[in-house]
C-alpha atoms as a printed R data frame, in Angstrom:
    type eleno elety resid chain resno       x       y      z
1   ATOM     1    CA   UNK     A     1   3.553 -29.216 51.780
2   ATOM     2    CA   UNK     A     2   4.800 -27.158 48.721
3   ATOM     3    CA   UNK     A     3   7.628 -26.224 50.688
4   ATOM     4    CA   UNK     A     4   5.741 -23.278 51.843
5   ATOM     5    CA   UNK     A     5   5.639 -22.352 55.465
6   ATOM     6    CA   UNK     A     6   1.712 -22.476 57.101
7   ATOM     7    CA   UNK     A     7   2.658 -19.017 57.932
8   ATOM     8    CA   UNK     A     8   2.867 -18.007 54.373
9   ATOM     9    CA   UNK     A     9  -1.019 -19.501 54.098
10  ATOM    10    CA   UNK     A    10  -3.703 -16.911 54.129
11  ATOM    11    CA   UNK     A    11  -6.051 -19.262 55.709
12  ATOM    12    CA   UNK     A    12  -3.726 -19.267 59.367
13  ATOM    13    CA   UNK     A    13  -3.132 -15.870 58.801
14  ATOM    14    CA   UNK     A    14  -6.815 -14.939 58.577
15  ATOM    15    CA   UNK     A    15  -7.165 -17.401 61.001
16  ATOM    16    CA   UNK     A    16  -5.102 -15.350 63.658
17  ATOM    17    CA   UNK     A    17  -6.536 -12.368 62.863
18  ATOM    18    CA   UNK     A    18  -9.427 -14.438 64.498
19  ATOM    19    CA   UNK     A    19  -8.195 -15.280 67.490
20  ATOM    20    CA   UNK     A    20  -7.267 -11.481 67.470
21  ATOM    21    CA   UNK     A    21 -10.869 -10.390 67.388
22  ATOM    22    CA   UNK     A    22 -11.875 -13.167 69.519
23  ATOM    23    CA   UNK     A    23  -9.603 -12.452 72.418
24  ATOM    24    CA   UNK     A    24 -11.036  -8.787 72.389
25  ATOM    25    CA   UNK     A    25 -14.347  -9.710 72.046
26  ATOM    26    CA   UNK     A    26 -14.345 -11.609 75.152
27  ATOM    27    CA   UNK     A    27 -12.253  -9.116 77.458
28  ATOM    28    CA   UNK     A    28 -15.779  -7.320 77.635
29  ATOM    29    CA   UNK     A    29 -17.739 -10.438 78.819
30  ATOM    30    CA   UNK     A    30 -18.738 -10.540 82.595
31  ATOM    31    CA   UNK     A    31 -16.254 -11.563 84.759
32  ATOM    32    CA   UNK     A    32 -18.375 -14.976 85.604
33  ATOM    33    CA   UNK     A    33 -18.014 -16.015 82.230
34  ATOM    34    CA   UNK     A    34 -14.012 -15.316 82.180
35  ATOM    35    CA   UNK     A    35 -14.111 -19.899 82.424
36  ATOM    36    CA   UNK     A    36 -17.281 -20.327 80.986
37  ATOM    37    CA   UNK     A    37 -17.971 -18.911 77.106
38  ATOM    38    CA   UNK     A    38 -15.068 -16.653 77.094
39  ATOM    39    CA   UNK     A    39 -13.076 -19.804 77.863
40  ATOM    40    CA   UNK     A    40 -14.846 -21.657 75.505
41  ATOM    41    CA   UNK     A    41 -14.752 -18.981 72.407
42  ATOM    42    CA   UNK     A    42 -11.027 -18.700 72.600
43  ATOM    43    CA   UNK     A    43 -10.424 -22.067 73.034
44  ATOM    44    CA   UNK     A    44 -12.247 -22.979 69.318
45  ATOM    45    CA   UNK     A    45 -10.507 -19.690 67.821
46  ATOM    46    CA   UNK     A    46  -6.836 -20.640 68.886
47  ATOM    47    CA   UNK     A    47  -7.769 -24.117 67.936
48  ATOM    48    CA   UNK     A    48  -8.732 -22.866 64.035
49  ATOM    49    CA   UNK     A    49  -5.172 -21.855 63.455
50  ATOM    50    CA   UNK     A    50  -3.386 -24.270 65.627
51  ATOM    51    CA   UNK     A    51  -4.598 -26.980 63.449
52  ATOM    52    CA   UNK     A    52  -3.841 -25.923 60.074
53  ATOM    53    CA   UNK     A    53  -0.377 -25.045 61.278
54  ATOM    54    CA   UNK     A    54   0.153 -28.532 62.930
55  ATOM    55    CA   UNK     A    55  -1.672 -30.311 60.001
56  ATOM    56    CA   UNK     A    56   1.152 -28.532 57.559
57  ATOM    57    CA   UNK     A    57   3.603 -29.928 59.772
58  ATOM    58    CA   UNK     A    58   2.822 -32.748 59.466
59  ATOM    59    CA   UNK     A    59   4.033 -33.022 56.094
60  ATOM    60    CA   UNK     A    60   1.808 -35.900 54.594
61  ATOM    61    CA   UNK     A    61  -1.311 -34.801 52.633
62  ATOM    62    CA   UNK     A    62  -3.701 -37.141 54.539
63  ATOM    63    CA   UNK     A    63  -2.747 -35.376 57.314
64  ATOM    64    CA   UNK     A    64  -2.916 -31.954 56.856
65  ATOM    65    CA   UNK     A    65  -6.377 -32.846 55.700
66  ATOM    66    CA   UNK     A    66  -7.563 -34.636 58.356
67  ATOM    67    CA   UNK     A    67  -5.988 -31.245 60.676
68  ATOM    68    CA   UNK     A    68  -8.092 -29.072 58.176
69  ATOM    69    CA   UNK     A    69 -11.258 -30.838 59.206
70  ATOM    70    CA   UNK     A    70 -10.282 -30.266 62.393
71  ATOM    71    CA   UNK     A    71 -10.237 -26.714 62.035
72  ATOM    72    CA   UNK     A    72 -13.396 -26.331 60.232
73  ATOM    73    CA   UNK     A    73 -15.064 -28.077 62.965
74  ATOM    74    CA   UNK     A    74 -13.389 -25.516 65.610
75  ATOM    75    CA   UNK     A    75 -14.748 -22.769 63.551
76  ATOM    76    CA   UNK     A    76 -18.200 -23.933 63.176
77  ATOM    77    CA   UNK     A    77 -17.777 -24.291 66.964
78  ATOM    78    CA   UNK     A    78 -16.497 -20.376 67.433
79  ATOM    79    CA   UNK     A    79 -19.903 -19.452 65.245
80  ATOM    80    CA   UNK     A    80 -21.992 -21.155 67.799
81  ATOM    81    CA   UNK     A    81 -20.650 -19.738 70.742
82  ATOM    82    CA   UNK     A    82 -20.426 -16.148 69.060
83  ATOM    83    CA   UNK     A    83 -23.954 -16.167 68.168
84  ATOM    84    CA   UNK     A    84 -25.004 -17.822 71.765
85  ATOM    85    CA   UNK     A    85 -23.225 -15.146 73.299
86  ATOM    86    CA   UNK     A    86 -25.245 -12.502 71.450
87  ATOM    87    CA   UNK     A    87 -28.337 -14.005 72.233
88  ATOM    88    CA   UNK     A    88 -27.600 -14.256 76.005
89  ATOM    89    CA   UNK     A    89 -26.710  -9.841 75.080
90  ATOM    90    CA   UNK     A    90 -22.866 -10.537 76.269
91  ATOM    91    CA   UNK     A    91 -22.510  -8.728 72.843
92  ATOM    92    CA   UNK     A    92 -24.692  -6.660 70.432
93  ATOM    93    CA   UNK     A    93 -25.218  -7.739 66.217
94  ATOM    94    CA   UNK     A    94 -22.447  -4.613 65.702
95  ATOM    95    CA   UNK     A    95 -19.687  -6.448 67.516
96  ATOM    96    CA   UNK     A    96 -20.044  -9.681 66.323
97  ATOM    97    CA   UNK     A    97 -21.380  -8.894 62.454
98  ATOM    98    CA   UNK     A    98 -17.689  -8.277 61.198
99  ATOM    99    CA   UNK     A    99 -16.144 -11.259 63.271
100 ATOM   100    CA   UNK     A   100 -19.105 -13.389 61.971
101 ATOM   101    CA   UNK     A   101 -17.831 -12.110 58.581
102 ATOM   102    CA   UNK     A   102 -14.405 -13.038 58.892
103 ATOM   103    CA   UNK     A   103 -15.769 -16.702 60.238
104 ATOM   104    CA   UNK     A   104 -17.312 -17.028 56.751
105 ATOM   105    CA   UNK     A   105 -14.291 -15.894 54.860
106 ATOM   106    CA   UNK     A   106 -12.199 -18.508 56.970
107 ATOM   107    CA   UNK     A   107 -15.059 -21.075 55.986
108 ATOM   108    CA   UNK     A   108 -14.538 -20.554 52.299
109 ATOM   109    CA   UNK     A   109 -11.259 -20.489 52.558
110 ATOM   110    CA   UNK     A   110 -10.608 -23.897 54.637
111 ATOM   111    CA   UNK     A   111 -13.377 -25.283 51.907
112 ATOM   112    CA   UNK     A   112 -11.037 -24.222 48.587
113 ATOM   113    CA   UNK     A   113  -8.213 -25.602 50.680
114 ATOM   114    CA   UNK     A   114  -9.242 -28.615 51.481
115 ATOM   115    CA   UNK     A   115 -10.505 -29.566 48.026
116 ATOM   116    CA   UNK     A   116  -7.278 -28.211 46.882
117 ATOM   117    CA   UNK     A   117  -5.668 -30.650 48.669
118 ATOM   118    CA   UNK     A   118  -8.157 -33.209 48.528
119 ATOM   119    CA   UNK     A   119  -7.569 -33.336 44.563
120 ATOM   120    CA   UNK     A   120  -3.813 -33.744 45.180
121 ATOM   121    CA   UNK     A   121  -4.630 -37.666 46.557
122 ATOM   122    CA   UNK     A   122  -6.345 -38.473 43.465
């Protein structure tokens, strides 16, 4: 895909910073929850980048934008299970506000992408 490298994409690199966030985020869950929603929340973050890197890989256009629909549906999954673990208090609106942020940033992004893309098949 343009001969660029997915690492070179600010989408998986916003995408890690993510995961990042995520991982930390959930080190301060209770320990029941270390294979419940912890689980769960890093699971759809590592899955957002994962799939626009393996989607690039893939090297045909149909491809990568059937891996970038992937993604968005991991992140819309991360943004429920963010905001069901600050309603269940496992976090408070200051913790999760900037990662909730970043989520929309990485929604906007995967959006221009994958219209980008998208327009490339017609």
């Amino acid at each position: 895909m343009e001969g660029k490298n997915f690492r070179d994409l600010k989408v998986w690199q916003l995408g890690m910073e993510l995961v990042e966030s995520v991982y930390k985020l959930s080190q301060h869950f209770p320990k029941s929850e270390t294979y419940g929603l912890g689980s769960q929340i890093q699971r759809a973050a590592v899955s957002i980048p994962a799939n626009i890197a393996e989607g690039h890989a893939m090297g045909s256009t149909k491809d990568f934008l059937r891996f970038l629909a992937i993604a968005q549906g991991s992140l819309a999954e991360l943004e429920t299970h963010l905001m069901l673990a600050e309603r269940i208090k496992y976090v408070n609106p200051a913790q999760i506000g900037p990662i909730l942020n970043r989520c929309s940033e990485e929604a906007r992004m995967l959006r221009s992408l994958r219209r980008s893309v998208r327009n490339r098949l017609k």
